[in-house]
C-alpha positions as a printed NumPy array, in Angstrom:
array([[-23.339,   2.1  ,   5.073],
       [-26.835,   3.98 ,   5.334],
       [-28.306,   2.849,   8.476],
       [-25.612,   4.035,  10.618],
       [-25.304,   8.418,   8.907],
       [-29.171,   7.936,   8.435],
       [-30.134,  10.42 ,  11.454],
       [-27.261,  12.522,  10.28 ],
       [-28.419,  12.627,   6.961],
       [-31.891,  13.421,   7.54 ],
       [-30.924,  16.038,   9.757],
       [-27.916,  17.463,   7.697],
       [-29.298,  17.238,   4.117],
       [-33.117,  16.901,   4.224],
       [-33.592,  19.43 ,   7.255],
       [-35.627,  17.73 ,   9.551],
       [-36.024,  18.354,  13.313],
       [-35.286,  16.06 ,  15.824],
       [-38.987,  14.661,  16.956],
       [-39.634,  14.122,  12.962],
       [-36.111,  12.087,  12.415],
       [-37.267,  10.337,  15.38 ],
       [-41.169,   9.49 ,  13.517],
       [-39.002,   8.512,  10.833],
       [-37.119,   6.407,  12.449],
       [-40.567,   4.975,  14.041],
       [-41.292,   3.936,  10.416],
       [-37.925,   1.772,  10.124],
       [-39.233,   0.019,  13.289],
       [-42.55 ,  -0.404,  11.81 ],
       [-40.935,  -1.769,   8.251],
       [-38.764,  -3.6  ,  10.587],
       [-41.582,  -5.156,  12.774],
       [-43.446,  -5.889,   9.879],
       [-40.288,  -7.682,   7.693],
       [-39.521, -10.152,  10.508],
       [-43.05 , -11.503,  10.665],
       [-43.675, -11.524,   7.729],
       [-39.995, -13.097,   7.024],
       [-40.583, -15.898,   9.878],
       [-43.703, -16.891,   7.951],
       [-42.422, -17.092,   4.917],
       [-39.083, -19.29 ,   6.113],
       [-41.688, -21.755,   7.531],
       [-43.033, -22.789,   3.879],
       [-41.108, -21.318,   1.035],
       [-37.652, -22.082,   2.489],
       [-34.628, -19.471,   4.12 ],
       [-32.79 , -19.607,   0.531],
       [-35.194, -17.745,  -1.403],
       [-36.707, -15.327,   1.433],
       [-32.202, -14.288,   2.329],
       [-32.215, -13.869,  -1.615],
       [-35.227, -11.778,  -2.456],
       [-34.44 ,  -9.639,   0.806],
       [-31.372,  -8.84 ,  -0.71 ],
       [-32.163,  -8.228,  -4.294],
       [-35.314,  -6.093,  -3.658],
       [-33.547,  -4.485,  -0.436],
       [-30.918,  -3.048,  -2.781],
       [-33.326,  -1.704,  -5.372],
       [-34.913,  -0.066,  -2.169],
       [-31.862,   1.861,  -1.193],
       [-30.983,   3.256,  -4.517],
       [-34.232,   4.173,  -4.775],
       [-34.911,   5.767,  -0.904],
       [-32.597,   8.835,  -1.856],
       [-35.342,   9.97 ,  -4.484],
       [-37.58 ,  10.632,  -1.883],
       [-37.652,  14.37 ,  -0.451],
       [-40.666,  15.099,   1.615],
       [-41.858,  13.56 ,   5.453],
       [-44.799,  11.567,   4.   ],
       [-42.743,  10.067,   1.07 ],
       [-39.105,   8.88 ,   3.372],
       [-41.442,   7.486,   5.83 ],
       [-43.314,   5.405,   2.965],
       [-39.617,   4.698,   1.796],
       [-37.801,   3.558,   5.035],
       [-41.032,   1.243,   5.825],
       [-40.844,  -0.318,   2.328],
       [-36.701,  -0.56 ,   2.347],
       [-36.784,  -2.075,   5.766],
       [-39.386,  -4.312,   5.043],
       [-37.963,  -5.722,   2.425],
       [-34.507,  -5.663,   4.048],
       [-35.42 ,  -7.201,   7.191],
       [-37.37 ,  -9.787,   6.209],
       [-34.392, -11.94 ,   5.794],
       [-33.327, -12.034,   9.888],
       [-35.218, -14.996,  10.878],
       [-34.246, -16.672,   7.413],
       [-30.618, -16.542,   8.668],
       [-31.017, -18.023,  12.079],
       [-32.688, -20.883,  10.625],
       [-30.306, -21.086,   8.155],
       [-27.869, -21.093,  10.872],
       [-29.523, -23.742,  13.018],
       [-30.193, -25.935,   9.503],
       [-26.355, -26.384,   8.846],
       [-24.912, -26.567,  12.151],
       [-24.7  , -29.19 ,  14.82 ],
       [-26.697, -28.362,  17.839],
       [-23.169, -27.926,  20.016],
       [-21.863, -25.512,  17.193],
       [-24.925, -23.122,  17.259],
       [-23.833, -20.457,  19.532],
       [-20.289, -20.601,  17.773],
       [-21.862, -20.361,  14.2  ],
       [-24.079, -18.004,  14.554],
       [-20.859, -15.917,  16.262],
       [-19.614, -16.473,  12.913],
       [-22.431, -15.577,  10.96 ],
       [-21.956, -12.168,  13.18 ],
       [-18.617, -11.958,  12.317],
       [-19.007, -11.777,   8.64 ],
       [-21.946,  -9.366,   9.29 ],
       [-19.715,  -7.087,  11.121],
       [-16.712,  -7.269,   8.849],
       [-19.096,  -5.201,   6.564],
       [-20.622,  -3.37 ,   9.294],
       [-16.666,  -2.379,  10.686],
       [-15.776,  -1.453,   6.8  ],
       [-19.302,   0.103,   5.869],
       [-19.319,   3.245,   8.042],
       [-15.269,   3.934,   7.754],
       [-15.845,   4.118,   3.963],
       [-19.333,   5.558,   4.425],
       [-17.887,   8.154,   6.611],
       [-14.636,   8.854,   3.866],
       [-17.835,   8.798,   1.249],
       [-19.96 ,  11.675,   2.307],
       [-17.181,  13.874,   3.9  ],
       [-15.46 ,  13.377,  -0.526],
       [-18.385,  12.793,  -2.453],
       [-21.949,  13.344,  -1.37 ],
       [-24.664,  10.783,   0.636],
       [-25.879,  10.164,  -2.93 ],
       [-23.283,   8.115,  -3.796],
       [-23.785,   6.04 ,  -0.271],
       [-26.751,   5.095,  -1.139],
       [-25.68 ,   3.939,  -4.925],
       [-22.872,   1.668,  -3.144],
       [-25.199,   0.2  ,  -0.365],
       [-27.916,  -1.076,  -2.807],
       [-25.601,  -2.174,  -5.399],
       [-23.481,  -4.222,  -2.435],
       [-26.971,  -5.282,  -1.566],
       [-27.613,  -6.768,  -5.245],
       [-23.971,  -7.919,  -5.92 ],
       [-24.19 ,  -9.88 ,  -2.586],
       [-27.967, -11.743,  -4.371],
       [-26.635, -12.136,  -7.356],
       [-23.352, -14.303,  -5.69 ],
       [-26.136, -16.359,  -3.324],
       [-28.165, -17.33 ,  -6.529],
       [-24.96 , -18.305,  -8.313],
       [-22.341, -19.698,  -6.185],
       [-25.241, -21.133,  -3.655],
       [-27.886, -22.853,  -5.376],
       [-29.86 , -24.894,  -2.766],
       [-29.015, -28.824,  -3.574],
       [-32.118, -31.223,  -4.549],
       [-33.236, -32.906,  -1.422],
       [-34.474, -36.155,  -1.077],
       [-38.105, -36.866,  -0.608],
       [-37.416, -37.818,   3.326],
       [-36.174, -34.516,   3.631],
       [-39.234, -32.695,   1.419],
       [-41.66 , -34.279,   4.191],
       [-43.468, -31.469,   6.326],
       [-42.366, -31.057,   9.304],
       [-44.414, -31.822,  12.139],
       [-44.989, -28.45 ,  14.495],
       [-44.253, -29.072,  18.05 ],
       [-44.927, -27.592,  21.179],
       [-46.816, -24.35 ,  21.125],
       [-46.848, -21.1  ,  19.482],
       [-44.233, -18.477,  20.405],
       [-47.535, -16.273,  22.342],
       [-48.404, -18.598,  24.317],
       [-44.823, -19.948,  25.518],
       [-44.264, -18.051,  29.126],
       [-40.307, -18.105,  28.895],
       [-39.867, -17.207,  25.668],
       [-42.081, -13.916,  25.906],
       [-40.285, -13.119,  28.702],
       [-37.092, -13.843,  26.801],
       [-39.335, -11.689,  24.341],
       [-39.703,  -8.545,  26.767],
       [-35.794,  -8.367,  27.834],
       [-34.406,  -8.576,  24.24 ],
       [-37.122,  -5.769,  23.508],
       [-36.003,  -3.641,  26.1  ],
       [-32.152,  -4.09 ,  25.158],
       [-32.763,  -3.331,  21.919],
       [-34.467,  -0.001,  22.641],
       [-31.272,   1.062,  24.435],
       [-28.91 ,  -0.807,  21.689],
       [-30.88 ,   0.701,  18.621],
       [-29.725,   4.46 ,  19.734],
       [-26.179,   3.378,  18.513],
       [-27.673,   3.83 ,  15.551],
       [-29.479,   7.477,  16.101],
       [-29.105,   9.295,  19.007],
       [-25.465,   8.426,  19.62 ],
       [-24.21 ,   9.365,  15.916],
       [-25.927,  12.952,  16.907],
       [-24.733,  12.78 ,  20.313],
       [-21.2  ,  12.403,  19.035],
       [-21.261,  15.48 ,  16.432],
       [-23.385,  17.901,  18.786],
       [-21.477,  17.445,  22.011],
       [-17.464,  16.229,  20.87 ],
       [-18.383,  18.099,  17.322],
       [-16.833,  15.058,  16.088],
       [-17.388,  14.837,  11.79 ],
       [-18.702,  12.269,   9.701],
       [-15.336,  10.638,   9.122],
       [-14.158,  10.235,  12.524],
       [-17.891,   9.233,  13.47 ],
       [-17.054,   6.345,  11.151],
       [-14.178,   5.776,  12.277],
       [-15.446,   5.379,  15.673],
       [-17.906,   2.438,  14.67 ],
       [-15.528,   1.086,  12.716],
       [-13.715,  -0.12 ,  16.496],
       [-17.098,  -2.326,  17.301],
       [-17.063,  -4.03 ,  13.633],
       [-12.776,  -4.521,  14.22 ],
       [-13.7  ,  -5.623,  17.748],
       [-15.771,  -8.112,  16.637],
       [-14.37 ,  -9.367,  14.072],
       [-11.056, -10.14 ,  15.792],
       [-12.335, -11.13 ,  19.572],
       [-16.016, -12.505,  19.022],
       [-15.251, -15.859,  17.431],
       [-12.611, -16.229,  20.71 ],
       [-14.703, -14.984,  23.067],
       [-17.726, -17.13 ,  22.314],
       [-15.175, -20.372,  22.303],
       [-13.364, -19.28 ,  25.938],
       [-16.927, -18.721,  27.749],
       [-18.764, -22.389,  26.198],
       [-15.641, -23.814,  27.603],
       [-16.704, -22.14 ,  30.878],
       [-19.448, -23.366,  30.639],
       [-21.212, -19.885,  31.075],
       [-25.208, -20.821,  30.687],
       [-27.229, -18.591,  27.651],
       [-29.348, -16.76 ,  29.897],
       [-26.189, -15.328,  32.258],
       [-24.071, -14.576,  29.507],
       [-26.994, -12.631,  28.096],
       [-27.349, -10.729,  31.351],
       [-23.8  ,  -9.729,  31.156],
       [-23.945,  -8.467,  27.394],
       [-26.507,  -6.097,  29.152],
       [-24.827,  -5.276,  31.938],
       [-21.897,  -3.949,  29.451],
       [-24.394,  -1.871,  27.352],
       [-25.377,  -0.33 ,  30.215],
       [-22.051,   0.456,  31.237],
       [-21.145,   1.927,  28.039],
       [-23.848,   5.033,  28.124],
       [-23.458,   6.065,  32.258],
       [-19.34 ,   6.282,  31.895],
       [-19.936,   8.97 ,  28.808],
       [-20.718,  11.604,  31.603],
       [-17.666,  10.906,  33.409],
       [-15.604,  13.005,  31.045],
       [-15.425,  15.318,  28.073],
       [-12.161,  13.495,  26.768],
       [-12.547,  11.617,  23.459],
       [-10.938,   8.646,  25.048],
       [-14.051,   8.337,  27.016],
       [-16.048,   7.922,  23.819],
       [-13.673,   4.955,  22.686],
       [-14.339,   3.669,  26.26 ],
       [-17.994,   3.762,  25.484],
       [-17.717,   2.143,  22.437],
       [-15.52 ,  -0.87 ,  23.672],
       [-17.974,  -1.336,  26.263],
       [-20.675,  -1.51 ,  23.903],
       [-18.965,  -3.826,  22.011],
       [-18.008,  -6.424,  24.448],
       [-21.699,  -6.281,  25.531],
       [-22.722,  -6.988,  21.991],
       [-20.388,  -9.681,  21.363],
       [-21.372, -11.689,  24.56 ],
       [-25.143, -10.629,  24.302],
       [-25.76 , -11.23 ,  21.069],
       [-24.483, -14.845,  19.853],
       [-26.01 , -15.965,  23.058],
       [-29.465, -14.751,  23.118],
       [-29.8  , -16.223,  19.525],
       [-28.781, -19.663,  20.298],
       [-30.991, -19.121,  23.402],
       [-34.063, -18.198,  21.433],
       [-33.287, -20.94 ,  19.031],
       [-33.217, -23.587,  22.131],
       [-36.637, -22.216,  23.222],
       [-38.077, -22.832,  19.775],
       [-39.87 , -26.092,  19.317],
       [-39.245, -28.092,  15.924],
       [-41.598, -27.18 ,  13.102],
       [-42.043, -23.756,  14.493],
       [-38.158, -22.243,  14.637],
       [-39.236, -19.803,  11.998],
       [-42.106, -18.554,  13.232],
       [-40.183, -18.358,  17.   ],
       [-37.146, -16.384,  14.918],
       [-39.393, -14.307,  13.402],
       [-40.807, -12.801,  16.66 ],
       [-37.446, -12.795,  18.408],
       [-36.224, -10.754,  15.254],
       [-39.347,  -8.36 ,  15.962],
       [-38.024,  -7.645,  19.489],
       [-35.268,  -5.683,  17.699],
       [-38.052,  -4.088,  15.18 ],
       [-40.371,  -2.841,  18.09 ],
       [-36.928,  -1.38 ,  19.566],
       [-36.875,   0.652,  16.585],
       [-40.658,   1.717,  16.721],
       [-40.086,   2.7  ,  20.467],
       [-36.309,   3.751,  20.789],
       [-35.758,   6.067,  18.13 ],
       [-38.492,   8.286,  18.509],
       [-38.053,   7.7  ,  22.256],
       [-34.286,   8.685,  22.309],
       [-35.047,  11.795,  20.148],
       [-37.776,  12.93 ,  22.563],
       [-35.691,  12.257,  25.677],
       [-32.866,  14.438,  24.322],
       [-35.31 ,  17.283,  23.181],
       [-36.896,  17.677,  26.295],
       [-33.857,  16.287,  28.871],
       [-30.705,  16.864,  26.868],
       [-27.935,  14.33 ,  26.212],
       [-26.525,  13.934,  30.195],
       [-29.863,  12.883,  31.38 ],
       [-30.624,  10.642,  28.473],
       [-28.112,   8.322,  29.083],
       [-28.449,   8.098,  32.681],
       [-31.833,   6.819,  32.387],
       [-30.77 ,   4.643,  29.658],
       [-28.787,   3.132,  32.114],
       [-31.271,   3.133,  34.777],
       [-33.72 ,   0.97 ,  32.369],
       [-30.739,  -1.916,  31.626],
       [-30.205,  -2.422,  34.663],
       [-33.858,  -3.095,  35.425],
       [-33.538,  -5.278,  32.03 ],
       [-30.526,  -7.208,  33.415],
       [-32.691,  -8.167,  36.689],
       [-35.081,  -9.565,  34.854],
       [-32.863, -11.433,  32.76 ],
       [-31.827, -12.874,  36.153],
       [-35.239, -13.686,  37.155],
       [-35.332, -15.687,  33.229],
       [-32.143, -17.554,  34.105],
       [-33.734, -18.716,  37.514],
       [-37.582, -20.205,  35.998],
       [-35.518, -21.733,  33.019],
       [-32.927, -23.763,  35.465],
       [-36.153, -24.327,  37.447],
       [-38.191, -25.928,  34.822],
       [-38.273, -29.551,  33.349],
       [-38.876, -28.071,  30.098],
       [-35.869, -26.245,  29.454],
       [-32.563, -28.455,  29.064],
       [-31.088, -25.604,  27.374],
       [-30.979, -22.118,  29.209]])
């Protein structure tokens, strides 16, 4: 429920400018950046169980806590703790994911891992957006962290990791080489980066973009988001089935989830209408829902056995530099260009990312390596 009013609410209740919301929102990449590493690590020898629970049960004493905070110095201090601590539990999940699936079902459950995480995310800002335009963004960040310890408190009790055997409490032996010095997967590394910049201002610039521009409010702001998180929930799982059965290849369908995103920023300046906005927003989503399920399982297939949670860790990162870089980028680029130009050259940069994905698709079928592409 924060994440999503978080510009807004830095903007409408704490009063800061747009090039300091945008350092702020530097810090959540930083907390971010920081979270997944450290989270990839710490999957590799303490397990995904307790690293998914701790992020949750510390992550929700973070947001209760992040509305104390009133100054610059002290919210960015706050988001990079909160985010660290909330983050740290990405690369936990896709191992999680790969650890109780069958290597055929990975794209599909990791859809459905997304689908559950968007069932919140389409409910969160709906009610977020009912909360703050009744109550006050106080009480949003009361209900976040509580969800956030509720949610621990129902892993630790309902889903107690079982006793393994001793075969299964061997180490693992790491294979292949570490995610720096594997060619394909930094390159993998580079084009989920620069998606993710362009993704992430879903999350800043557009909420802004929406209220400055269409002077939409925070309710119908939520209730915008709340198509993607519907969307999802009712097409992804589908989707996902009907293109394996294609037979669509990792790489292509993650060129085409870029390819959408892309789409969904140039056709905002073709009209002034709201249904232009919802336009937007479906385009987004269809990009998200084919992008996203596929680039996982495609990182996961580049990640040698041993290693997956040290390779999950930096894929999660790509998403944490994106909020270093886009945030603070997006802000700038509407300061100094305004809103028309920013999302022309938003869409200028995707499609230079979706190239590139191409050029990934083409080594990967190329090399003996990669079975899996």
């Amino acid at each position: 429920m924060v994440i999503p009013f978080l510009s807004l609410y830095l903007v409408n209740e704490k009063g800061f400018s747009l090039p300091q919301v945008g350092w702020i929102m530097t810090c959540f990449g930083l907390g971010s950046l920081s979270g997944t590493y450290v989270g990839g690590r710490l999957t590799d020898s303490i397990g995904y169980h307790k690293v998914i629970l701790l992020s949750l049960f510390l992550g929700g004493l973070g947001f209760i806590g992040l509305q104390l905070l009133d100054d610059f110095a002290s919210i960015c201090l706050g988001i990079f703790v909160v985010i660290f601590l909330v983050d740290s539990y990405r690369p936990a999940i896709f191992v999680a994911c790969d650890a109780y699936s069958k290597p055929e079902n990975v794209t599909r459950s990791i859809a459905l891992i997304r689908l559950a995480i968007n069932l919140g995310f389409s409910i969160g800002p709906l009610i977020g957006g009912v909360i703050i335009a009744r109550i006050n963004y106080d009480a949003l960040f009361w209900i976040d962290g509580l969800s956030c310890i509720i949610a621990a408190v129902l892993l630790y009790v309902m889903l107690k990791p079982k006793r393994v055997s001793h075969e299964e409490q061997k180490v693992v032996t790491k294979e292949g080489v570490s995610p720096f010095r594997n060619f394909a997967f930094m390159l993998f590394f580079v084009i989920m980066i620069a998606n993710a910049i362009m993704f992430v201002q879903y999350f800043s610039v557009m909420p802004l973009y929406y209220k400055d521009v269409h002077f939409l409010s925070e309710d119908l702001i939520g209730g915008l988001m709340f198509i993607n998180g519907a969307m999802i929930v009712i097409l992804e799982m589908p989707l996902v089935g009907w293109l394996e059965r294609l037979q669509v290849s990792r790489t292509i369908a993650t060129f085409w989830g870029v390819v959408f995103l892309a789409l969904s920023f140039v056709v905002l300046n073709f009209s002034d209408g709201i249904w232009i906005l919802i336009l937007g927003m479906v385009l987004m989503t269809f990009g998200e829902m084919i992008g996203a399920p596929f680039s996982n399982a495609l990182a996961l297939s580049l990640s040698p056995k041993g290693r997956k949670g040290s390779y999950m860790g930096v894929y999660s990162m790509s998403f944490s530099l994106s909020h270093i870089i886009g945030h603070n980028g997006g802000m700038n680029l509407v300061n100094t260009y305004g809103y028309s130009s920013t999302l022309n050259i938003m869409f200028v940069a995707l499609i230079g990312t979706a190239l590139l994905t191409l050029y990934l698709y083409r080594y990967l079928k190329k090399s003996s390596k990669f079975t899996s592409y």
